[in-house]
VEXRO-52372 format. One record per residue: residue in one letter; z, y, x of N, C-alpha, C in turn. Coordinates in steps of 0.05 Angstrom, whole numbers, padded with zeros to 5 digits, always signed. Each point is the difference from the previous one (the first is absolute). Layout:
# VEXRO-52372
AZYXZYXZYX ...
This chain:
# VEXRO-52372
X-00372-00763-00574+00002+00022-00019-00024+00018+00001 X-00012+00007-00022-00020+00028-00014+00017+00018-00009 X+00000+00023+00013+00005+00025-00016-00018+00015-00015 X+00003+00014-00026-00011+00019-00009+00010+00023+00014 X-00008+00026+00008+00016+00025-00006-00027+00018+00002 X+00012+00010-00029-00016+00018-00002+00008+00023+00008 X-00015+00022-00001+00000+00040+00016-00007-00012+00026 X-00008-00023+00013+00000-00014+00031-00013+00025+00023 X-00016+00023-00017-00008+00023+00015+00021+00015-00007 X+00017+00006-00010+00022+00016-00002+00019-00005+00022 X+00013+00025+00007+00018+00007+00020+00020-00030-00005 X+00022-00011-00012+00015-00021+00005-00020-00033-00008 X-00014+00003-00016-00020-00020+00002-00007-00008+00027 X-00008+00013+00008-00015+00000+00038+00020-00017+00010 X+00025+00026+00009+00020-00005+00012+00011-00041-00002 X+00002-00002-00036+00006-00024-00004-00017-00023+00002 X-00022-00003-00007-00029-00011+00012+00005-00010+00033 X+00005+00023+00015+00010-00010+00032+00012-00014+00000 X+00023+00008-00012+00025-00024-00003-00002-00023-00005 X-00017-00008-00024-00006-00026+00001-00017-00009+00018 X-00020+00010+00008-00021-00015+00021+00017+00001+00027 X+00022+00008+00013+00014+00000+00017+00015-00024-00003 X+00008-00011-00028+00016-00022+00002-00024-00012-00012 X-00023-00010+00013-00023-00015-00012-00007-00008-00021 X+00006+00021-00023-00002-00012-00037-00024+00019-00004 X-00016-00020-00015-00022+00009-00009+00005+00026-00019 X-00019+00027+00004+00003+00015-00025-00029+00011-00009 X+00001-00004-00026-00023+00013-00015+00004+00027-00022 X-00009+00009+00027+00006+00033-00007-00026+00012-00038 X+00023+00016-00005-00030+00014-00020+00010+00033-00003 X-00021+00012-00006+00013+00033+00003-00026+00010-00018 X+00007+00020-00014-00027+00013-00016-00008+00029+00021 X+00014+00005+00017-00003+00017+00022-00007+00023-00012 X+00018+00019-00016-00012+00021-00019+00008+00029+00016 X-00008+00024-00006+00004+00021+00008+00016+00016+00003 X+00023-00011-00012+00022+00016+00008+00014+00011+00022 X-00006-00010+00008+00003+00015+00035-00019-00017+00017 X-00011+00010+00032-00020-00001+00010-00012-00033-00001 X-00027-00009-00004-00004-00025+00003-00004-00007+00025 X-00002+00011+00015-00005-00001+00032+00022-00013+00010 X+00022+00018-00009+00018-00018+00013+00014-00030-00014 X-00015-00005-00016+00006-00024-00014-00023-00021+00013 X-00025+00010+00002-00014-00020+00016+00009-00010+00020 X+00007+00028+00017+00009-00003+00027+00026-00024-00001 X+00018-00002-00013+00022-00022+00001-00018-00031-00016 X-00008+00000-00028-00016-00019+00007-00018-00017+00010 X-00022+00019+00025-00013-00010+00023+00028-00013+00021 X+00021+00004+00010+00020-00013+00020+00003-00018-00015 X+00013+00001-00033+00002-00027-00009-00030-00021+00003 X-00021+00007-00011-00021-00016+00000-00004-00021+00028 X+00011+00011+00028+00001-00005+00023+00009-00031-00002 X+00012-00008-00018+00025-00017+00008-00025-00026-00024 X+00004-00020+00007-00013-00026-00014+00009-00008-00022 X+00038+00004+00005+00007-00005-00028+00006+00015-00027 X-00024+00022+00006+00004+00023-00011-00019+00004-00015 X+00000-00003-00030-00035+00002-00021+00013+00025-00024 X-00027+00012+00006+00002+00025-00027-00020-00002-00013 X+00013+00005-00025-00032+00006-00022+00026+00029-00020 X-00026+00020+00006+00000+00015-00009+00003-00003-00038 X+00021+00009-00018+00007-00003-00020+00016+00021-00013 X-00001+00015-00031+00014+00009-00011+00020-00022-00020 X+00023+00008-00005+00010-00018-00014+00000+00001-00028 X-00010+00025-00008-00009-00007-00024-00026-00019-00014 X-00011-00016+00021-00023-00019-00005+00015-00029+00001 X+00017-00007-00025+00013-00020-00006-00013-00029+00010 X-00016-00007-00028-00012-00022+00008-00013-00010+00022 X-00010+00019+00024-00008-00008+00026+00029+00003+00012 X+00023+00003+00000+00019+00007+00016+00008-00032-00004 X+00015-00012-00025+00005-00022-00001-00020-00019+00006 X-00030+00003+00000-00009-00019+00013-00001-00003+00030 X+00012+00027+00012-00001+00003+00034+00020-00019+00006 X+00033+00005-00026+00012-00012+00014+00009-00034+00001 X-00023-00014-00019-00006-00024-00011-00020-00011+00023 X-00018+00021+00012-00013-00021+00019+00012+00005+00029 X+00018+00022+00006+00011-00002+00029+00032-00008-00002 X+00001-00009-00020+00027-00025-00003+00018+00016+00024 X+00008+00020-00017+00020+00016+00006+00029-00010-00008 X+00015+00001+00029+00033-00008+00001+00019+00022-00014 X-00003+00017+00004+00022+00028-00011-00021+00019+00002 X+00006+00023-00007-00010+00030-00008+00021+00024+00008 X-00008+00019+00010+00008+00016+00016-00007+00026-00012 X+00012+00010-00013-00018+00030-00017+00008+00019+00014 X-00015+00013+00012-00003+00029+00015-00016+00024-00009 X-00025-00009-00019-00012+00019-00007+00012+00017-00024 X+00000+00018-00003+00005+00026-00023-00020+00028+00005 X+00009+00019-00016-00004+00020-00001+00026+00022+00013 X+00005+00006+00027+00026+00007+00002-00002+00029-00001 X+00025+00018+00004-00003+00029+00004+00005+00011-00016 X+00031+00010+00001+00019+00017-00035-00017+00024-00011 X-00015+00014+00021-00015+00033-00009-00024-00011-00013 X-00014-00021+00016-00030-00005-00019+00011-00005-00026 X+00023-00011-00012-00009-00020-00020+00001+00021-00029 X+00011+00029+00009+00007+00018-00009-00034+00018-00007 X-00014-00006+00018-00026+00006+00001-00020-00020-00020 X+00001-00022+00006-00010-00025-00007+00006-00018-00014 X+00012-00003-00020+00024-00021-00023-00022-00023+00010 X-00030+00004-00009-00015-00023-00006-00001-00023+00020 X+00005+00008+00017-00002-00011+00024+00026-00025+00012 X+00021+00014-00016+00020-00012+00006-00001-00029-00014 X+00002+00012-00034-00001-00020-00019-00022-00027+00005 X-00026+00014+00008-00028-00017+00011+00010-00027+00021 X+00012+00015+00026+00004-00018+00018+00032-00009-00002 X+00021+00010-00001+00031-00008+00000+00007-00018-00017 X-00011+00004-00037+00005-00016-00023-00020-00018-00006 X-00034+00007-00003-00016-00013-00003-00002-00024+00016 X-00003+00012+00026+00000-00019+00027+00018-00022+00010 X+00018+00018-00014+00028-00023-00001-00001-00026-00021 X+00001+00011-00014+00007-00023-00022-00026-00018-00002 X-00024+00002+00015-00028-00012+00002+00010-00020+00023 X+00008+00015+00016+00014-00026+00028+00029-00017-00015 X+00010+00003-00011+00027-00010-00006-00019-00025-00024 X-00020+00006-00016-00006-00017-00013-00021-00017+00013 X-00011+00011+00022-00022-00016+00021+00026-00022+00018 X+00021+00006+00004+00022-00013+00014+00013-00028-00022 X+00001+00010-00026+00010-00014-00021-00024-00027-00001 X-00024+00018-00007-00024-00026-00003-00001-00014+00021 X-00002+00002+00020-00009-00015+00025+00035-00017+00005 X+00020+00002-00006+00026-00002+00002+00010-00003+00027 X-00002+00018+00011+00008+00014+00023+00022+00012-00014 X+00029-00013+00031+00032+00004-00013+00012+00020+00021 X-00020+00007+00014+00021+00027+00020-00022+00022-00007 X+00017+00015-00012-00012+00026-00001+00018+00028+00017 X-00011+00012+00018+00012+00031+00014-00009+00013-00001 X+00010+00029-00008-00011+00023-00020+00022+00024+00018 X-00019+00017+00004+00013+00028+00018+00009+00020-00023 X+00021+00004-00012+00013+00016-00013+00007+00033+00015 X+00013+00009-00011+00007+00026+00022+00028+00016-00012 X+00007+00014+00017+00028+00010+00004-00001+00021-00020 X-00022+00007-00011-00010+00025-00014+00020-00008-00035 X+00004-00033-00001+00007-00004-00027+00019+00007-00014 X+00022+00010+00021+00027+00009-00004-00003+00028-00009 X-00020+00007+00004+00003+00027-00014+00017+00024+00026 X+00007+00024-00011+00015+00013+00012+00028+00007-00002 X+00018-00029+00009+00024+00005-00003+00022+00004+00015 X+00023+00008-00004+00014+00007+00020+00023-00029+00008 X-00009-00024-00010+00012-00026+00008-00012-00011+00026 X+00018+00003+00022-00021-00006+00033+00031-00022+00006 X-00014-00012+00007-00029-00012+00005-00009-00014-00012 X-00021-00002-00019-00018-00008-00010+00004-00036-00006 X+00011-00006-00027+00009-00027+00003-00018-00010-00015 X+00001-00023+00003-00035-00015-00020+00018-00010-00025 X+00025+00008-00004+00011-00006-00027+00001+00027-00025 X-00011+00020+00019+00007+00018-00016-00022+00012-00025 X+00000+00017-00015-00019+00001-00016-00025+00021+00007 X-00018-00005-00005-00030+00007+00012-00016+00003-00030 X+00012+00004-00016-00018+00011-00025-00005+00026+00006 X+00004+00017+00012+00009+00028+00001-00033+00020+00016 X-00017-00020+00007-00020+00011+00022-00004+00023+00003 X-00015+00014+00016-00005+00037-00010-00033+00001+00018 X-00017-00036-00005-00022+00010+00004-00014-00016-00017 X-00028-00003-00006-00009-00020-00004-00013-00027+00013 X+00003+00015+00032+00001-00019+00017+00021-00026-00004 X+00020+00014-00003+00031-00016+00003-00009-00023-00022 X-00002+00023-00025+00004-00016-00031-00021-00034+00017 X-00022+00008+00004-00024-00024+00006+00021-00017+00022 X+00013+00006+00021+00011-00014+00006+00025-00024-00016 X+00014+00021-00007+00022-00009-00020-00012-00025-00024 X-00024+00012-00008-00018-00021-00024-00001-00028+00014 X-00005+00002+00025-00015-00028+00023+00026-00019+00004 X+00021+00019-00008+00019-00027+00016+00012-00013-00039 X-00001+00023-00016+00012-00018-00029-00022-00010-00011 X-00034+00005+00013-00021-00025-00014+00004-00023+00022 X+00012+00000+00020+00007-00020+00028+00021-00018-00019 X+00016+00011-00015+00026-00012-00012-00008-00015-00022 X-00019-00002-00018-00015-00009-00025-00015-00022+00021 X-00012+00004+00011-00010-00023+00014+00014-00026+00017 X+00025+00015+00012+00018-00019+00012+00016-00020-00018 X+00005+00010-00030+00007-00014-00017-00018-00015-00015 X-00030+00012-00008-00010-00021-00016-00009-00021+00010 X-00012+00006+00031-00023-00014+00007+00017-00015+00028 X+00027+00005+00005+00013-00015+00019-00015+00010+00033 X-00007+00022+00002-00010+00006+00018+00017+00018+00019 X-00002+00000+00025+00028+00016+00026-00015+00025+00003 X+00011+00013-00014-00010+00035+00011+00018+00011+00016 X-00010+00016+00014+00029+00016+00012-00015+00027+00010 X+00019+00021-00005-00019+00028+00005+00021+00016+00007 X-00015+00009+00026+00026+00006+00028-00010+00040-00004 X+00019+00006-00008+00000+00031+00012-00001+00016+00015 X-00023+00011+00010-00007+00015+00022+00010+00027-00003 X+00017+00000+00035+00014+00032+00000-00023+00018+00019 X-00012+00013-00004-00023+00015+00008-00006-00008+00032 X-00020-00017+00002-00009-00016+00018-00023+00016+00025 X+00012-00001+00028-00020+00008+00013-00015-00005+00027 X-00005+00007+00012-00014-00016+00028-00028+00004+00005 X-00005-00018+00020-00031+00006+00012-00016-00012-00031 X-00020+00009+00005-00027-00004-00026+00008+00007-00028 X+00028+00021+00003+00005+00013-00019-00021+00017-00029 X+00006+00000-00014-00014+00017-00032+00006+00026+00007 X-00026+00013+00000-00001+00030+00009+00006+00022-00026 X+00011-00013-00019+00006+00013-00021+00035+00000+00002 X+00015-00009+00018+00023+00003+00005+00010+00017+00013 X+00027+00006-00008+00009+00030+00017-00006-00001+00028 X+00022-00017+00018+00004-00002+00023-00032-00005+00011 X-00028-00016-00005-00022+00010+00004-00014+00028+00008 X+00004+00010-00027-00008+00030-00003+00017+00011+00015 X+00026+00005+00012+00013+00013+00010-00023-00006+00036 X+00007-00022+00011-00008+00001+00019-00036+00015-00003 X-00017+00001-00012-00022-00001-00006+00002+00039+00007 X+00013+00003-00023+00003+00038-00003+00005+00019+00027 X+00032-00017+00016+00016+00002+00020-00020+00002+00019 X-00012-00026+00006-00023+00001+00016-00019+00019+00000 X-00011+00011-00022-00019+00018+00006+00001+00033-00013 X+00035-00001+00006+00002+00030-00006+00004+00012-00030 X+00001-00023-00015+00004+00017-00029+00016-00009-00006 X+00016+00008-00024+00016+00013-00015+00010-00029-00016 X+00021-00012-00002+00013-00019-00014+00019+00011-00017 X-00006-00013-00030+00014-00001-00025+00017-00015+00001 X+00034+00019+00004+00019-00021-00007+00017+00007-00029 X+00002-00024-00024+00010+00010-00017+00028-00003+00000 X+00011+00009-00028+00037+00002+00000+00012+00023+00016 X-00016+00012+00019+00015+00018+00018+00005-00023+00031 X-00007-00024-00007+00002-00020+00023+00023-00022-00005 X+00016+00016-00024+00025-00023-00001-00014-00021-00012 X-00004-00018+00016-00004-00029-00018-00001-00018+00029 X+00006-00025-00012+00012-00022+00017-00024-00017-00006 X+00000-00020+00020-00025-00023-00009+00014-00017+00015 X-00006-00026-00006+00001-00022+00016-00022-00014+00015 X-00011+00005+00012-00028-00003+00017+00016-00028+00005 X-00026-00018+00000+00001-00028+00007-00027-00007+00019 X+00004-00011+00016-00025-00002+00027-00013-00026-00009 X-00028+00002-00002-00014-00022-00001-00004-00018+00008 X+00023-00008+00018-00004-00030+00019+00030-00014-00015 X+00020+00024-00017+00019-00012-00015-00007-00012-00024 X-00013+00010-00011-00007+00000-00033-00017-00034+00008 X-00020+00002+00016-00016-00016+00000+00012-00038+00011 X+00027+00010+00012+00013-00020+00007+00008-00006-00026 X+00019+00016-00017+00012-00010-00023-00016-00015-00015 X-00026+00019-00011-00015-00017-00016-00008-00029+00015 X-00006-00012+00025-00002-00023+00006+00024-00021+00003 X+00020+00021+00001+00022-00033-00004+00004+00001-00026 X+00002+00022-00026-00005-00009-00025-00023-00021-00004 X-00017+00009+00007-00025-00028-00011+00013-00023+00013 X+00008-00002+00018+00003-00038+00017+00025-00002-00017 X+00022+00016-00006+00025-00013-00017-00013-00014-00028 X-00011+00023-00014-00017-00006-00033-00011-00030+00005 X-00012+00000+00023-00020-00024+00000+00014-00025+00003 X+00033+00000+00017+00014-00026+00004+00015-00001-00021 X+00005+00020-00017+00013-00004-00028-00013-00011-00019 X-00027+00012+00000-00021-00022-00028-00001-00028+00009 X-00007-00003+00034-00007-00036+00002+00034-00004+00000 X+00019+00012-00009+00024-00020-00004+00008+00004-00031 X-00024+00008-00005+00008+00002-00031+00026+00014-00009 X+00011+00023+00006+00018+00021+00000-00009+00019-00019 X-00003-00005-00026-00003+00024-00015+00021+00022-00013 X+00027+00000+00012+00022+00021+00001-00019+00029+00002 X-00005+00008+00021-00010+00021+00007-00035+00009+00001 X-00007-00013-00021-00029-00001-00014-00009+00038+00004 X+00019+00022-00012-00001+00023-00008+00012+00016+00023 X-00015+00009+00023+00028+00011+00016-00021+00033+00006 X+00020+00022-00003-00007+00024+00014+00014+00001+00024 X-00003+00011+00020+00015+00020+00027-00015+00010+00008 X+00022+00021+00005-00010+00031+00019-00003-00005+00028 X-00028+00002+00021-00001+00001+00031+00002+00033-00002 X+00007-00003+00016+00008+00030+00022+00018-00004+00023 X+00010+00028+00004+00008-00001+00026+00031+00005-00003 X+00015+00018-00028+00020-00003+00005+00018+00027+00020 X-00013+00016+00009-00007+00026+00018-00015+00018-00011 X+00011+00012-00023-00011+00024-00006-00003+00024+00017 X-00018+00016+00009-00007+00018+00020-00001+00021-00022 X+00006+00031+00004-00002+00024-00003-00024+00010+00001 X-00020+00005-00021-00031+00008+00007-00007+00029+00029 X+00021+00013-00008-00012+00021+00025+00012-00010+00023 X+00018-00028+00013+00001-00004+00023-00015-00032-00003 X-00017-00002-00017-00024-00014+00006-00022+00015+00015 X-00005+00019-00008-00018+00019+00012+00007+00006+00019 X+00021+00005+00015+00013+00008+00025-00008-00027+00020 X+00009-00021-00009-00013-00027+00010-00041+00000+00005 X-00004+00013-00020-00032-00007+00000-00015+00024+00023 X+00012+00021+00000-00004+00030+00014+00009-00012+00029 X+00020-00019+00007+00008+00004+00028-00021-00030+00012 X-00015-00014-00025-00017-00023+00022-00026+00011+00000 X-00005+00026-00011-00020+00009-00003+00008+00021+00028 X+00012+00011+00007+00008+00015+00014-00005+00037-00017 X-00002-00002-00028-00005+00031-00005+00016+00003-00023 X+00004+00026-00002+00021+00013-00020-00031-00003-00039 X+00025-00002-00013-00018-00006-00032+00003+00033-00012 X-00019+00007-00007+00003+00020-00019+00006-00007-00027 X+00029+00009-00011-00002-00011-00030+00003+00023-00015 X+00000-00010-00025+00000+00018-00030+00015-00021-00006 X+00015+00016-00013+00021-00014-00025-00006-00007-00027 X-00003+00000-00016-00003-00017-00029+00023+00001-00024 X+00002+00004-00017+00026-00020-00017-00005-00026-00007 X+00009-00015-00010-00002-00022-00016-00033-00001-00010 X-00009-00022+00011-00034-00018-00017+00011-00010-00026 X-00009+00002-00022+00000-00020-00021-00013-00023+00006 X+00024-00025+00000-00011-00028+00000+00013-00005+00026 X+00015+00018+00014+00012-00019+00024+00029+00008-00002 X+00016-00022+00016+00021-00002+00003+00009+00011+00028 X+00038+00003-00006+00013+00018+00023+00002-00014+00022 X+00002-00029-00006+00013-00021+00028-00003-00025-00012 X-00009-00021+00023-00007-00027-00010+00025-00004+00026 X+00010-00026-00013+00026-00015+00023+00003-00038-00009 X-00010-00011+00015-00006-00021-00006+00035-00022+00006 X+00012-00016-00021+00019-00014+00009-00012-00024-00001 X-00003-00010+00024-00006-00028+00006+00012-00026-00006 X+00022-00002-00011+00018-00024+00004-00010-00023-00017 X-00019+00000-00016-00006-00019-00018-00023-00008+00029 X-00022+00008+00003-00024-00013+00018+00014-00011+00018 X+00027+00016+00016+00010-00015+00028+00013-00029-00005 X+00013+00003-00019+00005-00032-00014-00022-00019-00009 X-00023+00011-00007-00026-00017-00005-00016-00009+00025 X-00002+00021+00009-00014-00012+00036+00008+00013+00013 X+00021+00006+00012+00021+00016+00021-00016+00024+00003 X-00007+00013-00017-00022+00022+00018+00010+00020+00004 X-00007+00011+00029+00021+00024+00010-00036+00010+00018 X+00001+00032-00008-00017+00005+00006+00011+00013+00027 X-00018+00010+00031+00004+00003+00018-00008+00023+00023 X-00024+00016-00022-00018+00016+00011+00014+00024-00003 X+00008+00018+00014+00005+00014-00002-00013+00035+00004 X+00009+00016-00024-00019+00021-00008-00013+00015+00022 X+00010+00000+00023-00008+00011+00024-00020-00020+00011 X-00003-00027+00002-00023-00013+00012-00007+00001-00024 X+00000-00004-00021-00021-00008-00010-00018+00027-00002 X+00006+00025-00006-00017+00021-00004-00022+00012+00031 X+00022-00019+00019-00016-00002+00033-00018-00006-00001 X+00003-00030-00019-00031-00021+00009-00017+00010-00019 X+00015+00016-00031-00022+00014-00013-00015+00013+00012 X+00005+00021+00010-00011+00027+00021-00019-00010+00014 X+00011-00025+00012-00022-00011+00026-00029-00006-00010 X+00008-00013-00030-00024-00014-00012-00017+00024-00003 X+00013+00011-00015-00013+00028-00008-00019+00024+00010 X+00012-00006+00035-00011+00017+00014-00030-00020+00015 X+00010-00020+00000-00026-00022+00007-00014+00000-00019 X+00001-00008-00029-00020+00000-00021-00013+00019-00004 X+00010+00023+00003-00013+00032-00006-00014+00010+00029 X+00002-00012+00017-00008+00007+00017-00034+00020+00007 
C-alpha cells in the first residue's frame, strides 16, 4: 500500500503519517505549509516525519490540479487520506476567501484528481462543526446539518454532499469521519485548550466565551488517529471484495465525554500547577454551545471505542508543551 495524505505537516496529518509508517505503509505526504499558524512548528513535525524512509514529501497546494493528478498517476497511489483544509470557526469570519480557496476549490480538485487516476478509497476529515448549534445531543450522523452557523461548517458540509455526487457517479468509496475537536501533543496553536495553556503559562488573561457554559467533546489524538486507520483497512477489504453497499459513508470520531469548558480549565491549571486568570465573554458568532458525539454507527463499522481519557490526554499535552516550548 501508498498512501496519499495530505495537511501531512498538519497537526492530525503528522500524527496519522506515524501511524502508517509504524504499521510499515508507505506515505507520500504533501502540505502547502501556509501561515496560518506558526510554520515552525509545522517543519518541526515534518523534519520527525522525514526521519523515517518510508516517508516522501513534496511540498504542494491543491489548487494546482493538473500536477496533483499527475503526482498521483506516477506514485500509483492505493487510497487517499484528506487531512488538509483551512480549519478555525473565528478566521473564516475574518477570511471567507480562504476557506472557499482551500475547503471547496481544493476539494473538488482532489475528488476529480481521485476520479481521473481511479483511485476507489477516498477519506476526508469532516467536522462536528456541521450540525450546527443544536439542542439534539448527542450528535447523530442522521440528523440534519443544513443548519451551519459558520462558513467553516457550510465548506465542510459542501465536502461530504460533493463526496456524495462522486460516490454515485464515478463508483468511488468516500467516507468522511467527523471530527469532535481534536487534541494532543503537536497540537494547532490556534486552538482553545493550546492558548489556554500558552496564556496560563505566562500569566495572562484567558478569553472564555458564553459565560463558560459550553460543553465540548475533546477527542485525543491517538483516538481519532486510530479510527481513521481501521476505517482505511475496512474501505480497502470492502473494494478488493467488491462490496459496493457502503460506497457513501459519513461517521462521527470522538470521544462521547463531553467535558464542561471551565472544568477543562481546572484540568489544564492543575498540570500546569497555576491558577488561570479569566474574563468572561457572551456568545462568539459562529460557534456553538456543545458538541456530543454518538458513536454507535463507527463502533459497528470498526468497533471503535476510544480510550484516552481527558485527564491523560491533556497530561501528555502539557508534557509536550512544556518540552517543545522549552
Amino acid at each position: 500500500m501508498k498512501i496519499l495524505v495530505t495537511g501531512s505537516a498538519g497537526f492530525i496529518g503528522y500524527h496519522f503519517s506515524k501511524k502508517l509508517i509504524s504499521n510499515n505503509i508507505q506515505v507520500l505526504g504533501i502540505d502547502n505549509i501556509n501561515e496560518y499558524y506558526d510554520i515552525k512548528l509545522k517543519i518541526s513535525r515534518l523534519n520527525k516525519l522525514k526521519s523515517f524512509k518510508l516517508f516522501k514529501f513534496i511540498k504542494k497546494d491543491l489548487s494546482q490540479f493538473k500536477s496533483l493528478e499527475t503526482l498521483l498517476i506516477k506514485e500509483n497511489i492505493t487510497a487517499v487520506v484528506h487531512l488538509a483544509a483551512q480549519p478555525g470557526v473565528r478566521y473564516s469570519i475574518e477570511n471567507p476567501q480562504a476557506y472557499i480557496q482551500a475547503n471547496i476549490h481544493g476539494f473538488i480538485n482532489l475528488l476529480e484528481a481521485v476520479r481521473k487516476t481511479k483511485i476507489k478509497n477516498f477519506i476526508y476529515a469532516s467536522s462536528s462543526s456541521v450540525y450546527g448549534d443544536t439542542n439534539l445531543i448527542p450528535f447523530d450522523e442522521n440528523q440534519n446539518t443544513n443548519q451551519p452557523v459558520s462558513l467553516y461548517a457550510a465548506t465542510k458540509r459542501s465536502n461530504e454532499i460533493m463526496s456524495h455526487v462522486y460516490s454515485d457517479m464515478y463508483n468511488i468509496h468516500t467516507t468522511g469521519l467527523r471530527f469532535f475537536t481534536v487534541y494532543g501533543p503537536w497540537g494547532r496553536p490556534d486552538m482553545a485548550y493550546y492558548d489556554f495553556a500558552r496564556k496560563i503559562s505566562n500569566n495572562h488573561t484567558i478569553n472564555v466565551f458564553n459565560n463558560g457554559e459550553m460543553m465540548r467533546d475533546f477527542t485525543y489524538i491517538d483516538d481519532i488517529v486510530e479510527g481513521i486507520y481501521k476505517v482505511m483497512l475496512k474501505k480497502e477489504q470492502q473494494i478488493k471484495k467488491n462490496i459496493n453497499k457502503d460506497k457513501y459513508l459519513i461517521f462521527n470520531l470522538g470521544n462521547n465525554q463531553p467535558i464542561n469548558l471551565l472544568n477543562f480549565i481546572k484540568i489544564i491549571e492543575s498540570n500546569l500547577n497555576k491558577k488561570a486568570k479569566i474574563k468572561l465573554f457572551p456568545m462568539q458568532p459562529g460557534d456553538v454551545t456543545r458538541t456530543f458525539a454518538n458513536l454507535e454507527n463507527i463502533q459497528k463499522f470498526i468497533n471503535y471505542n476510544p480510550t484516552i481519557s481527558i485527564e491523560h490526554g491533556l497530561k501528555s499535552f502539557i508534557d509536550w508543551y512544556r518540552e517543545y516550548h522549552a
